[in-house]
N, C-alpha and C positions, 0 to 999 in steps of 0.2 A: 617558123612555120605556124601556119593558122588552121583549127579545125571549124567546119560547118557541118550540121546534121542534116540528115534528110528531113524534112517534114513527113513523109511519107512511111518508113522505113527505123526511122533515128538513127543508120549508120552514117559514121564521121568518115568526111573526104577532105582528107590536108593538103593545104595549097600552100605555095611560098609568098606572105601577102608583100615581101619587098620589090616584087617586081608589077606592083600596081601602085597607082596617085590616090588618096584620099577622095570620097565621092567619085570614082571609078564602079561601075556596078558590073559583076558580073554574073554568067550563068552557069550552072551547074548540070550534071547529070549524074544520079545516082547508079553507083555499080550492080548493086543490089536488088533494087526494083527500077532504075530504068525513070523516076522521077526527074523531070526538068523544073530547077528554079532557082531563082535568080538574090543576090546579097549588092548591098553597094557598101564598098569599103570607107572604113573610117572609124568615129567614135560612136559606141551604142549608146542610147539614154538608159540602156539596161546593164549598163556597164558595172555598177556600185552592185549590184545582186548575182551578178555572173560566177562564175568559182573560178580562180587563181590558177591559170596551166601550174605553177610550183607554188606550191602555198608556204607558209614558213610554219612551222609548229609553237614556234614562242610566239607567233603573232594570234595566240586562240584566247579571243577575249568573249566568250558567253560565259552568262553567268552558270550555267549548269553543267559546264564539259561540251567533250566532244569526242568525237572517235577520230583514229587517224586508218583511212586504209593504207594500206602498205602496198607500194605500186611490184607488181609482178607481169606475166605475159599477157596478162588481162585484160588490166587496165591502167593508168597514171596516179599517181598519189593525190589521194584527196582528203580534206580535213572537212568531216561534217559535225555541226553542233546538235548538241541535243537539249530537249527542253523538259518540266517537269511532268512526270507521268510517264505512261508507256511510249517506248521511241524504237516504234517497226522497223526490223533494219533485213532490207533486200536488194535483192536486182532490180535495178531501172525501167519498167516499164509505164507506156502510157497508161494511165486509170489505173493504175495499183494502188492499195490501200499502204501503201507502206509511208510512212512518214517521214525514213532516212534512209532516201534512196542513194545504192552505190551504182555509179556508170560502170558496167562491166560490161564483156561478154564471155563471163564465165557462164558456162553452163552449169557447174555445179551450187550453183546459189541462186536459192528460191525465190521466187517475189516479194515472202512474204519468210524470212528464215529464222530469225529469232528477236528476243526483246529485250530494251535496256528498260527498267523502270528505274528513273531519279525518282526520290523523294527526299524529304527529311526528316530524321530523327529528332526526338523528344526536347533535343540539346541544340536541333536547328543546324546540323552538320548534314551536308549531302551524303545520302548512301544511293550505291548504283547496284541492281541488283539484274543477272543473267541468266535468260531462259530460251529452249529452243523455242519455235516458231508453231509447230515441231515441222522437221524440213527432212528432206530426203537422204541428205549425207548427214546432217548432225553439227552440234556445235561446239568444239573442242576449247578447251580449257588447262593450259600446261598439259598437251596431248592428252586428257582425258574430256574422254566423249558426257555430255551432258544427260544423263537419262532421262524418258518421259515425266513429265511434271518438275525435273529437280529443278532447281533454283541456286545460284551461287552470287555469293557478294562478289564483288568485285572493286579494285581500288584502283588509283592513280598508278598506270604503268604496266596495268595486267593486260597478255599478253593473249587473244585470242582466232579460234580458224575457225570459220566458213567456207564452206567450201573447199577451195583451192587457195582461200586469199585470207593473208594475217590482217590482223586489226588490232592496233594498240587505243587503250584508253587513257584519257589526258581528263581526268579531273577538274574543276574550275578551280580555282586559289580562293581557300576559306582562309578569315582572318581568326 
């Protein structure tokens, strides 16, 4: 099964692409708003930047880490990378300031929800440090909710919620 967005809308409409030929183009019509538009099947030149319907977790080679969302009613499991400085983490919207956007359609996670800032220590060792956004439900932390301003380290394997939706974090591999 294959997903397309709307241009219009950005809701995903899955179609079964095995029962079409390579450069078959077809047309669409959006549930949601009712948009008409058309894909031709086959290979994208945007293919190498697209995200992974299953992504593998051993396969996360940035050098700064990455977050893994944890797939629930929401949405699918996705592995996004983060790079160094503040790394905006929200819901998917067009023209949002957020830097690592999660496809969702949770309504309970902000545009704009909280923050990883990577940097590195004295010793040149990445630290990941966690702050809310500040966002409307809050950013939990081993169930405890994040209060205004706090700030929490956080390491390889720490376990956190937005929302409705977990998020583990995956460290880069320091030598």
């Amino acid at each position: 099964m294959k997903r397309v967005r709307c241009p219009k809308c950005d809701q995903y409409i899955i179609f079964d692409e095995t029962k079409y030929k390579e450069g078959q183009s077809l047309v669409f019509q959006c549930n949601e708003c009712g948009k008409q538009f058309g894909i031709r099947i086959g290979v994208s030149k945007l293919r190498k930047t697209q995200k992974e319907d299953n992504p593998d977790e051993n396969d996360i080679e940035t050098p700064y880490g990455a977050i893994i969302v944890i797939e629930n009613v929401f949405h699918y499991k996705q592995i996004l990378p983060l790079h160094l400085g503040d790394n905006t983490i929200g819901r998917y919207m067009k023209g949002s300031k957020t830097n690592v956007p999660i496809e969702t359609v949770d309504p309970s996670i902000d545009m704009l929800h909280c923050i990883i800032n990577v940097s590195k220590d004295k010793n040149g060792k990445l630290k990941y440090i966690l702050r809310d956004g500040p966002s409307y439900t809050g950013t939990f932390v081993d169930n405890v909710i994040l209060g205004d301003n706090e700030r929490r380290i956080i390491e390889d394997g720490t376990l956190f919620t937005i929302g409705a939706t977990s998020i583990l974090l995956r460290a880069a591999e320091q030598e």
